[in-house]
N, C-alpha and C positions, 0 to 999 in steps of 0.2 A: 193098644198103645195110643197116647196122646198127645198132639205135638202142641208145644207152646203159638200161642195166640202171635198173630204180627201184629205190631204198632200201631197199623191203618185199624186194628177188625177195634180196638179200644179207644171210646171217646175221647178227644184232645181233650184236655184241661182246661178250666175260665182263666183266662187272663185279666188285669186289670183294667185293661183297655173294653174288654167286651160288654163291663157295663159302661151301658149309657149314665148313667152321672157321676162317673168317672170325666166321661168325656165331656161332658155338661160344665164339671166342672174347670176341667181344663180351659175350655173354650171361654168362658167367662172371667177367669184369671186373665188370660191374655188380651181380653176386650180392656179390662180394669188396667192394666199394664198400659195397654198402649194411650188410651185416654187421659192417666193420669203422666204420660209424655207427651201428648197433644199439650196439655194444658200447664205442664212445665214452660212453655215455651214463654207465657206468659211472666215468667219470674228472671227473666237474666236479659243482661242487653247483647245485642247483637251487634259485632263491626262488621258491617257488610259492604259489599262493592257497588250493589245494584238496587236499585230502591224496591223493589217486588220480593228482596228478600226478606226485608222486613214485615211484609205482612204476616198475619198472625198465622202460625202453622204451617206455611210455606213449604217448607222442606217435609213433614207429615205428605198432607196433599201431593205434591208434586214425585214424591218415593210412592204413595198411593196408585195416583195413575200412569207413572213410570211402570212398575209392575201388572198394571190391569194390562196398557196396551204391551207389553212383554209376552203375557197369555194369550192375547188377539192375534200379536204377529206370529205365535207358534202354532197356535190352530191354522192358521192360514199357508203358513210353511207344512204345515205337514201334506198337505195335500200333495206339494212339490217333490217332497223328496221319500215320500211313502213308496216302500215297495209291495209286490205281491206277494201272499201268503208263503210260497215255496221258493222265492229266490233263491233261496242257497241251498235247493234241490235235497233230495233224500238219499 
């Protein structure tokens, strides 16, 4: 007698994502994406409040390193609020 195979003993299937230039591709779209909204910025006038908003890209950069230091402060919180492996016990 033969029992049917489980799911795990049979190789998962390729995803689209698992080749690399798929994801190649991806990545490069979105570089060309955001560049070609870097560089929008150049074509419309701006009514601003504060004269620093007008420099060119401004809001680009400043969303940039908004989010960089985002990833900084969470790497650094995590140390604080990290628990140990079994906290909520077996």
């Amino acid at each position: 007698m033969t029992f049917p195979t489980s799911p795990t003993d049979q190789p998962e299937p390729k995803r689209w994502l698992d080749d690399s230039r798929n994801v190649d591709k991806i990545f490069y779209s979105l570089a060309l994406v955001c560049t070609g909204l870097f560089l929008a910025d150049l074509l419309y006038h701006k009514h601003t409040y504060f004269a620093f908003e007008n420099w060119f890209g401004f809001f680009a950069w400043y969303g940039f390193l908004c989010c960089v230091a985002l990833v900084l402060l969470a790497k650094q919180m995590r140390k604080w609020v990290k628990r140990d492996e079994d906290y909520y016990g077996d």
